[in-house]
Every structure is written in C-alpha cells, then in structure tokens.
C-alpha positions in Angstrom: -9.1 7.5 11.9 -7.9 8.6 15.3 -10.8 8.5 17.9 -9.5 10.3 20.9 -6.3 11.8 19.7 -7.2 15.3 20.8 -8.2 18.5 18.7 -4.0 19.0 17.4 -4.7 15.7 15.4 -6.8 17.7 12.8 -4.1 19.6 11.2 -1.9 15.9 10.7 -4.8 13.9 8.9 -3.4 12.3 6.2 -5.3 14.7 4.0 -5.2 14.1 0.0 -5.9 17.3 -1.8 -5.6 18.1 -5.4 -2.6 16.8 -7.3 -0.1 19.4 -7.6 0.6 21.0 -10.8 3.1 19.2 -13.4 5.7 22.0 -12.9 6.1 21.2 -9.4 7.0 17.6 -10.3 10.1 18.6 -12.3 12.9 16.2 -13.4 16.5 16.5 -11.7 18.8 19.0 -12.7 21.6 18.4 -14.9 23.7 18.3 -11.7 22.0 15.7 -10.4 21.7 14.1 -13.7 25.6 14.2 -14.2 26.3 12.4 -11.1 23.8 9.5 -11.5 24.8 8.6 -15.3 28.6 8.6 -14.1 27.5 6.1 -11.0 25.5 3.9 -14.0 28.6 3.7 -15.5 30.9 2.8 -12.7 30.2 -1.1 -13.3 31.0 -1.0 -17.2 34.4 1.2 -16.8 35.2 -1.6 -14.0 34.0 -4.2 -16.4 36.5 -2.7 -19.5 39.1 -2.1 -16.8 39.3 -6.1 -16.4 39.3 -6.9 -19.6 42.2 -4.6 -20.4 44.4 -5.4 -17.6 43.9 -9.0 -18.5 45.3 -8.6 -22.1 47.8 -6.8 -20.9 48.7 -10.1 -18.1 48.0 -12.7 -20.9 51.7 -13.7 -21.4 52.9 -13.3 -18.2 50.1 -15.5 -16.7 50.4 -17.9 -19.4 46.8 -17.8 -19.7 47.3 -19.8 -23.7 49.1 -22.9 -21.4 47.0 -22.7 -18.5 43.7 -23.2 -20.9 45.2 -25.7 -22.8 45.8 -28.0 -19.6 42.4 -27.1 -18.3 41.0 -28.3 -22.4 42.7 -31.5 -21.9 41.6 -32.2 -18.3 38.2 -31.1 -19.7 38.0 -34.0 -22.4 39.0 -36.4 -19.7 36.0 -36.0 -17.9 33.3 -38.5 -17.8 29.8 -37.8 -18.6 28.9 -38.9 -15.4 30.6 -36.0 -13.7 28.8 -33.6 -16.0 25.9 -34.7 -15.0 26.7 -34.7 -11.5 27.9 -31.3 -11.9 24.9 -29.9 -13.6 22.6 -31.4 -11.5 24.1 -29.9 -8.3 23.9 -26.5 -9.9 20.4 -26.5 -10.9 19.4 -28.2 -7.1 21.5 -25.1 -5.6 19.9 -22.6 -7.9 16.7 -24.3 -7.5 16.8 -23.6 -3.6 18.3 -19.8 -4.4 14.9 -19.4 -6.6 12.8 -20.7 -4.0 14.3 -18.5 -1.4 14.0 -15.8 -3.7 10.7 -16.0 -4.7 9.8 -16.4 -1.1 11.8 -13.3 0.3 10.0 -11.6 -2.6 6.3 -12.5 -1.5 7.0 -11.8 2.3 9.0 -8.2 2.1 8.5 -6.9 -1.6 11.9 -6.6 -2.9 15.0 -9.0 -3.9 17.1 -10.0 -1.5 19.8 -10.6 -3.9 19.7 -6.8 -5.0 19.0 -5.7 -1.3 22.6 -7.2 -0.3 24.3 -5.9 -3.3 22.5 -2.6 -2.2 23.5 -2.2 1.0 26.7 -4.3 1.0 28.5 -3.9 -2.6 26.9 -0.6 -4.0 29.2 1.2 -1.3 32.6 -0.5 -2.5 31.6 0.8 -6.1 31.0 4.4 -5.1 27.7 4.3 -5.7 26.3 6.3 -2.4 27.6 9.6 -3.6 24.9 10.3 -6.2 22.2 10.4 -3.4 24.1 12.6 -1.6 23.1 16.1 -1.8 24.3 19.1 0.1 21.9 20.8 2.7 19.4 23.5 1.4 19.8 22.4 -1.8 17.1 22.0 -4.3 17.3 17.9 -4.4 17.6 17.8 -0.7 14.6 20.0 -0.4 12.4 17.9 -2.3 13.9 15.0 -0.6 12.9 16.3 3.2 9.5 17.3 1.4 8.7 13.9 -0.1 10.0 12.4 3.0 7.3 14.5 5.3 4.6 13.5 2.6 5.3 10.0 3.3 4.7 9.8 7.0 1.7 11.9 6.6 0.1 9.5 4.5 1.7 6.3 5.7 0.3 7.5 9.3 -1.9 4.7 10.9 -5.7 5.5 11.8 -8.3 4.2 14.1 -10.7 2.5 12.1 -14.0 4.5 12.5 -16.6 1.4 12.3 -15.0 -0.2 14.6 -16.5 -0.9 17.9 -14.4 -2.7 20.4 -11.2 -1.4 22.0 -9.5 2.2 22.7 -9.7 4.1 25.8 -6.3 5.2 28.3 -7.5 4.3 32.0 -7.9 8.0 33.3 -11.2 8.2 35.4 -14.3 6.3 36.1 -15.8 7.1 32.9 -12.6 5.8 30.9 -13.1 2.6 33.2 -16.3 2.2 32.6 -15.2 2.1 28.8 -12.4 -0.3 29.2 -14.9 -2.3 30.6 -17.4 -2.3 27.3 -14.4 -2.9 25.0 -12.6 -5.9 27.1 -14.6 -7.7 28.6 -18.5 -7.4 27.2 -19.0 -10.1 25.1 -22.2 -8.9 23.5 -23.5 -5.6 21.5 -25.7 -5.3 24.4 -23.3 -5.8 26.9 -21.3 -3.0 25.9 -24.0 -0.3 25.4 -25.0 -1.0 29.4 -21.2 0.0 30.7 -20.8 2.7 27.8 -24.5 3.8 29.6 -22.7 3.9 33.1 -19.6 5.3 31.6 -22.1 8.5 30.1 -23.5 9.2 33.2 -19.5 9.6 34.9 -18.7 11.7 31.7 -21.1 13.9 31.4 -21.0 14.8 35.4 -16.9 15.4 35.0 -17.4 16.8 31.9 -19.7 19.6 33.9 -17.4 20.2 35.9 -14.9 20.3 33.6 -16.4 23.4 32.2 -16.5 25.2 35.2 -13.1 25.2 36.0 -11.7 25.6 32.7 -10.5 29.3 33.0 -8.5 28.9 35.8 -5.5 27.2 34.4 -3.9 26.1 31.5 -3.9 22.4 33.5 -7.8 22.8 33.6 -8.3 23.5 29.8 -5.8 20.6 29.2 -8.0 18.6 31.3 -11.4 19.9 29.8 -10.2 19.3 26.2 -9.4 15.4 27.4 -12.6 15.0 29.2 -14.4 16.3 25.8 -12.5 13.6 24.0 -13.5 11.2 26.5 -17.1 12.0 26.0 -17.2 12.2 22.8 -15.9 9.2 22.4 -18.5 7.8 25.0 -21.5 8.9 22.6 -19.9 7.8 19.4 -19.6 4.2 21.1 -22.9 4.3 22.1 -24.2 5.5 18.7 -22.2 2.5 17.1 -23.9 -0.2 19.8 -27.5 1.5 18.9 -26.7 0.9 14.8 -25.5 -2.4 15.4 -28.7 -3.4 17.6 -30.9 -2.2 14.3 -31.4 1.0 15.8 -30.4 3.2 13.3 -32.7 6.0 13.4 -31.4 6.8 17.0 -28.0 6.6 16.1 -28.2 8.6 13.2 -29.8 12.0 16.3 -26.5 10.7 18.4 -23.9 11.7 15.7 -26.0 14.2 14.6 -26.3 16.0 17.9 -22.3 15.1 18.3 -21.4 16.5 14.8 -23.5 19.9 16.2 -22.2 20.1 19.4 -18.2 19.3 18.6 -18.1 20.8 15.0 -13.7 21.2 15.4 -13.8 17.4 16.3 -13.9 16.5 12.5 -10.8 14.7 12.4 -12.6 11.9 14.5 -14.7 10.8 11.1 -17.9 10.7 12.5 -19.4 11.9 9.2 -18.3 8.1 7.9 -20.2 6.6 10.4 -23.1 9.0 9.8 -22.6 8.2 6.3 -22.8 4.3 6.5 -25.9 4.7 8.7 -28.1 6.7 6.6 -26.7 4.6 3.6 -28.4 1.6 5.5 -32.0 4.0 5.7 -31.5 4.3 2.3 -32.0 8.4 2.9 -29.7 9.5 0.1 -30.3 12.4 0.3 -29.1 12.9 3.8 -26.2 11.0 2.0 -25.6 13.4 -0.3 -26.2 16.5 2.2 -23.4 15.3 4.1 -20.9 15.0 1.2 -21.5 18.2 0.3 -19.8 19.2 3.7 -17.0 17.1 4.0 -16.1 16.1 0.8 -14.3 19.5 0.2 -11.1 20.1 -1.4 -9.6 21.3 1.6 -10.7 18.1 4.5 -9.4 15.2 4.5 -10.6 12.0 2.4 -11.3 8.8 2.7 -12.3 5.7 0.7 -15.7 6.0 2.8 -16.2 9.5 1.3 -14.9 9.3 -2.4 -16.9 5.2 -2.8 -19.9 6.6 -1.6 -20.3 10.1 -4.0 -19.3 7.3 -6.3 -22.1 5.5 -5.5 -24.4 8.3 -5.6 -23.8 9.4 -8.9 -23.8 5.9 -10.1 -26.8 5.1 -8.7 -28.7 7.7 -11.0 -27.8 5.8 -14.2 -26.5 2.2 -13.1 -30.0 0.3 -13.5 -30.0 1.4 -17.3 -26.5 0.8 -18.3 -25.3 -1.4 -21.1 -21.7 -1.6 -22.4 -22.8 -2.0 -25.3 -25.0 -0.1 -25.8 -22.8 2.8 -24.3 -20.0 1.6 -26.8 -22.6 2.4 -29.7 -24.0 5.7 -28.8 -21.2 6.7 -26.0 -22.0 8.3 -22.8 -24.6 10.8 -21.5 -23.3 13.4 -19.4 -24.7 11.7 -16.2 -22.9 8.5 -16.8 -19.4 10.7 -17.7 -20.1 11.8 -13.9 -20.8 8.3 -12.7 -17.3 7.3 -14.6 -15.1 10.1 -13.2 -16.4 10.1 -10.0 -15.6 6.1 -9.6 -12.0 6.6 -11.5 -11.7 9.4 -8.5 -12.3 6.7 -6.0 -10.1 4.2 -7.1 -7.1 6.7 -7.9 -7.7 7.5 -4.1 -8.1 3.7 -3.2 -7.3 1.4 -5.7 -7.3 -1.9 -3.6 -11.2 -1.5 -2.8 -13.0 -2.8 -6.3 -11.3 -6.0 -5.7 -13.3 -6.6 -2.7 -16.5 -4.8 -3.5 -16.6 -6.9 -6.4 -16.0 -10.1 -4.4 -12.0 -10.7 -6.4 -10.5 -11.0 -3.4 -12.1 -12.5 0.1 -13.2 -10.4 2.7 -11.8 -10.8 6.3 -12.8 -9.2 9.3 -11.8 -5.4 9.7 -9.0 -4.4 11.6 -8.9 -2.3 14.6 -6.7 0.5 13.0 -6.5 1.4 9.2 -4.0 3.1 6.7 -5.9 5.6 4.2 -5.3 4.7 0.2 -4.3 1.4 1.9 -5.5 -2.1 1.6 -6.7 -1.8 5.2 -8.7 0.9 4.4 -10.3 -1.1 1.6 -11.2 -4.3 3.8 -12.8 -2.0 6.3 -14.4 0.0 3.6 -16.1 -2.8 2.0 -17.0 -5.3 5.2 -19.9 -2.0 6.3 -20.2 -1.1 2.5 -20.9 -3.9 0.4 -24.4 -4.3 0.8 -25.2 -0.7 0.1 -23.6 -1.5 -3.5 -25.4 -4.5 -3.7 -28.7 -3.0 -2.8 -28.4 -0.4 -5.7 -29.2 -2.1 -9.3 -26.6 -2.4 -11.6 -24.1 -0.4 -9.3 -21.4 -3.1 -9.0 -21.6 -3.8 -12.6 -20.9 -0.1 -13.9 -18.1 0.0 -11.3 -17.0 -3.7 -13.3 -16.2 -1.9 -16.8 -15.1 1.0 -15.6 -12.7 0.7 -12.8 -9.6 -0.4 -14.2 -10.0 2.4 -16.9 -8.5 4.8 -13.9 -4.8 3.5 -14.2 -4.3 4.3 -17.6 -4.8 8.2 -16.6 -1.8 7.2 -14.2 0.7 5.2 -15.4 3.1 6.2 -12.9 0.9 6.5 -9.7 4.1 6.5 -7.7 6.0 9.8 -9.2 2.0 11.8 -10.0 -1.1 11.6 -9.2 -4.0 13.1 -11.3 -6.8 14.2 -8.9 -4.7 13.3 -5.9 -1.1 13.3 -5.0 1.2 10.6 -5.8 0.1 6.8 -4.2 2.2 6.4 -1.1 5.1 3.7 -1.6 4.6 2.9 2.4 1.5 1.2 2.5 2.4 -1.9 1.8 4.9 -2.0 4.9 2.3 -0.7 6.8 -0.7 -2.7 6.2 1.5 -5.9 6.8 2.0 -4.5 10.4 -1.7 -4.5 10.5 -3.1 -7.0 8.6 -3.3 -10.9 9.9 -0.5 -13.2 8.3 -2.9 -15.2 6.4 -4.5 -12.2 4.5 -2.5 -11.8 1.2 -1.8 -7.9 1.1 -2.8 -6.0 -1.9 -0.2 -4.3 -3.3 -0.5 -0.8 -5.7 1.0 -0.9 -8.4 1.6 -4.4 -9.0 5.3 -5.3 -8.6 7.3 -7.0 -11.7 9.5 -9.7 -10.8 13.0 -9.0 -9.8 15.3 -9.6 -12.2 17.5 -12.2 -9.8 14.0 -14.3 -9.4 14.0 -14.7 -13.7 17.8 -15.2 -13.2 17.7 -18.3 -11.2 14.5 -19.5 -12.4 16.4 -19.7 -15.7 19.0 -20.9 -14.4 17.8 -23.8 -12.5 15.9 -24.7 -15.5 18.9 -24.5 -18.1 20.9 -26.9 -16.0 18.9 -29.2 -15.3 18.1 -29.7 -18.8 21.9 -29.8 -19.3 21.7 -32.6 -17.0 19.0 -34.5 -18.1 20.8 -34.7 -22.0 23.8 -35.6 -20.5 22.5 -38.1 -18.7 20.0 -39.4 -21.6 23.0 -38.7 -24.8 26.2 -38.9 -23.0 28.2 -39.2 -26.3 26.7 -36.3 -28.1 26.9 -34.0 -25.5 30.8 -34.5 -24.2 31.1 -34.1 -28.4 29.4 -30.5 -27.9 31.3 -29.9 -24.4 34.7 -30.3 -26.3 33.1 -28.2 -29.1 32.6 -25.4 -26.6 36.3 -25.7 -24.9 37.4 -25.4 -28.5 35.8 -22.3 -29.2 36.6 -21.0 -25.9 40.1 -21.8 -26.1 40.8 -20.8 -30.2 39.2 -16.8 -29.0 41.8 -16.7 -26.4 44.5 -17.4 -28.5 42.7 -15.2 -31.3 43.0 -12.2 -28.1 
C-alpha cells in the first residue's frame, strides 16, 4: 500500500475486480493442443526407439553371453556384499531425499525436475511447444497473463505501519526521517512528525503559489502534497496508537476530504481499523460503502471487515446445528458469502484470525492476496473479531467451505480473478526466515520426493533381510537373475 508513491500509482494498484467470464478463460486451440501431446510423447517414442534398436543389436552384442557371465558372477557374490551394496544405496538415496525434501520446503518446487527442466527438456525438443509466434492468440494471452502477474505480485507499503519511509528532500522530509529512525517511542515520533508539519505545510503554501508557472513547479507541488500527506497520516497513526482515537479518526477524515484522488494511499484502512476500535459500525459500514466498489481496489482490510459486519448481525445466535436442521436465514446466507468472498480474496488470513498459525510482528511492506497481507491484516484486526460474539466461530464452519467453489484457484477465480502463483516468491522476500510462509493452494509432493523416499526405504529393507536371512535371500537373488536372464533369451 504505497504511501508516497505519487498520484500515477492509482491506476497500477493491484486492483481485483470481478472474475472474468468463463468464455474468456478458454482452453488452447487444437494447434496448441497438437504440439503439446506430440512433446508428451517424445519420451515414450525415445523409450520404444531403445527397445527396438536393442532387439535388433541382440546378436551382434551377444547380449545372451554377456548375461550369462554377468548370472554366474552374480551367484558368486557373497551376502555380505549385498548387503553392503543395498545399504550404500539406501544411505545415498536417503541423503537425495533429505536434500529434496529440503530444496522443496525452501523454494517450492523439485530440484530434481527443475534440472531435468532446464537442462534435459531442451535435448528432447521439448521447448518448442511453448513457443508461439508473435500476435498470436496463445502469445497474447501469454503477455496478458504475464502483465496480470506483476500487477498483483506488486509489493505495497503496509498501511498500519508506523515507522520508516520518507526520501530526504527538504526539512520537512528530515524532520520525518528523524521520527522514523531514530525516535524510540510513540511519543517521540509525534513531536518531530509536529516539527516536520509546521515545514510542510509552510512549503506546501508556497507550493501552491507557484504551481502555474512551470511544469517543474506542479511536479514539485504534487511531491510536496505527498510529503504532507504523508506528514498527517503519520501523525494520525502516532495519535491512535497513544489511545487517541477520536482525534485521529478528524485527521484522516479531514485528509480523506481534502486529497479525495489520493485513494491509492489506503487511508480508508486506517480509518477503518480506527472506528473498528470505537466500535462505530456504522461509520464502518458508511465507509465500505465508498470504497468497497467493484471498480477500486481491494484489500483483505476491506473484504474481512464487510465480512465482519454482516457477521456480526447473526454471529451471537448461530448454531451449526441448529443451522444444519432448519438451514440458513437469508442474513446468515449474507454472513456466509461475504466471508467465502474474503477468503477467495485472502485465503491465508483465517489461519491467523483463528489463532492456527502464530502471529509475528507485521512487516514494513505487504503483498495483497498474500500471506503478508494476512499477518498484517490480523496483528490490528484480531481483537475487533474477538470483541464481536460468536464472530470467530461462524468464520470456523464456514471458511474452508470457499475452496470447494474453486477448485482450481490458479486457472479461475469466482468473485475475483485467478489467485496469483507469485506470492509465495514474494512474501519469502519479505517475510523473516523463521516465519513458515503460507502457501495457496497447498502444494502436493513432488513426485522425485515419493521416489526416493521409496527408495531409500526399499533398500534398506533389502539390506536389513539380507543381513538378518542371508541364505534365503541370495536363493531369491538367483531367482530374479533367472527370470531376468530366461526373458532375454525368450526376446
């Protein structure tokens, strides 16, 4: 939520509106189509290609000979070198499994399947089914998707946040680099953003006057109005975390009135999360009428709280099962959807609203739908959900009912477009090391991770027999080099 960005930032937000329609989410053609079944098919016609060309070789490799010397140096094998031979491999695909699993939890994908991406995929011809010529459809939707992305993964200052943000441009801007460095107290901070008012509001004057004689003079006036905007906001912030809230609620206010195109800055939320602490829902509810519109911007601050609005007209007289029995009046269908539109927009913040997943202390910027947004979201909003009976329990039964309207949140969305596959990337960047990042949806298990897990555990039980019944399993080893060798001769 960019604070000082300047007015051109408005028409970047990362803005969710309504879903598109289904027929703009339309399947490849049966170009496309074409191309990617014959690169799925590459590895079997390589595969039969083997096979055939060794039939062909079998008598000119002597491949009957060579497997009956290889039977007979086989049997002469001790048990002990089965052993040690089955125990290396499951200690070798032990560490691949644990370096796997690792590499999974830190970056989200295989690295098994990453190298044979990037590395073997190429041998195999397997790059020409994403290529697509210019203007065409697939590389349309392609540069379209692509633009989606970075307008949703983009990176936001975190609009409860106090500390921290201003360029060093004049007195006033020092005067805030002061507050934000080195205050150590609340208090502290108000007094220098107090000092830095007075220098922004006299340059800001004059400013004004001089604002028609040059495009370098409206340049500057539009900077100095972020500058004092900015000023206020901070000193609005300082005055609701002294317990002041009434007086912060006239400063944004009187900002809101004064700097109506400065929306993008998301005062609202912190108007919102003030009059949510007076308990003045109606205020609450005034101001959601305003901003959440289909055509602004959202937020987890702005879908969570009409959530909690229309919750918090039925949640102190809901039962599950008494609901079950009788099913739901139209009010609590309201509370429902409107909390399944809040979690399709965010779905990382029930977990911490209701207390899954521990709470650590905000960071400085946020990504929206992310799980940066959620932390900040419910470290200033938890206690509003608290203080309203029965509020955290509806949103318990009926949360995860949202993902089965979605089952592919990735490729469509219902009320909102599709969830952006950045965030995860991006709140890493953000988040500290020790916070486990939430991650939407929920990732299965690369295949290579079962593979070696499986592994590992097949050989050392190998081992462990052949250790424990030597004789019984060098009978079943000669057993197998039979079979192995009588199909060959069979081929």
């Amino acid at each position: 939520m960019a604070d000082g960005d300047g007015l051109g930032e408005a028409a970047t937000a990362a803005a969710s509106p309504p879903a598109p329609a289904p027929g703009q989410s339309l399947s490849l053609g049966w170009r496309e189509r074409l191309r990617a079944g014959l690169a799925g098919t590459g590895a079997s016609l390589w595969f039969v290609a083997g096979l055939g060309l060794l039939y062909v070789l079998r008598v000119p490799l002597r491949l009957c000979e060579n497997l009956a010397a290889v039977t007979v140096f086989l049997n002469s094998l001790t048990p002990k070198f089965y052993v040690a031979l089955t125990g290396t491999s499951s200690l070798i695909s032990g560490l691949i499994f644990m370096f796997e699993w690792w590499y999974f939890h830190k970056h989200g994908t295989s690295f098994i399947e990453q190298v044979s991406v990037s590395h073997l995929r190429p041998l195999m011809g397997g790059t020409e089914s994403s290529i697509s010529e210019p203007g065409s459809p697939s590389s349309n939707r392609e540069s379209e998707t692509s633009r989606q992305n970075l307008s949703e993964c983009k990176v936001w200052r975190n609009p409860l946040n106090l500390f921290r943000g201003a360029e060093y441009r004049s007195c006033a801007t020092a005067y805030v680099l002061l507050a934000e460095e080195e205050a150590t107290t609340i208090v502290d901070a108000e007094r220098l953003f107090k000092q830095a008012l007075k220098a922004g509001e006299t340059i800001y004057r004059r400013s004004q006057q001089c604002q028609h004689q040059s495009p370098q003079h409206e340049a500057q006036l539009r900077r100095d109005t972020n500058v004092l905007v900015y000023i206020k906001r901070r000193l609005a912030m300082c005055a609701r975390k002294l317990g002041r809230i009434r007086e912060a609620v006239k400063i944004m206010r009187d900002l809101m009135k004064e700097f109506p195109p400065l929306t993008m800055l998301n005062i609202h939320e912190n108007l919102l999360e003030s009059l949510l602490e007076l308990q003045a829902y109606a205020d609450v509810q005034a101001v959601l009428a305003k901003y959440d519109d289909i055509s602004l911007p959202k937020s987890a601050a702005i879908c969570y709280t009409a959530a909690l609005l229309k919750t918090r007209t039925v949640s102190d007289k809901f039962c599950p099962e008494t609901a079950s029995r009788r099913g739901l009046s139209m009010a609590e269908i309201n509370a429902v959807e409107a909390i399944h539109r809040a979690v399709e927009f965010n779905p990382h913040v029930p977990k911490y609203l209701l207390e899954m997943k521990s709470l650590i202390l905000p960071p400085e910027h946020i990504l929206k739908r992310g799980d940066s947004e959620a932390i900040a979201y419910a470290f200033f909003h938890l206690q509003h959900w608290k203080r309203i009976e029965g509020a955290l329990n509806l949103l318990q039964c009926t949360w995860e009912g949202t993902f089965r309207m979605i089952p592919y949140p990735l490729e469509k969305g219902h009320l909102f477009y599709p969830y952006p596959s950045c965030t995860e990337t991006a709140d890493r960047e953000l988040l500290p090391t020790f916070h486990h990042v939430s991650v939407y949806p929920k990732k299965e298990l690369p295949f290579f991770i079962h593979f070696t897990a499986g592994l590992c555990s097949s050989t050392a039980m190998i081992a462990l027999l052949t250790h424990q019944f030597p004789e019984i399993m060098g009978v079943f080893a000669k057993a197998v080099s039979m079979i192995s060798r009588t199909c060959v001769e069979y081929l």
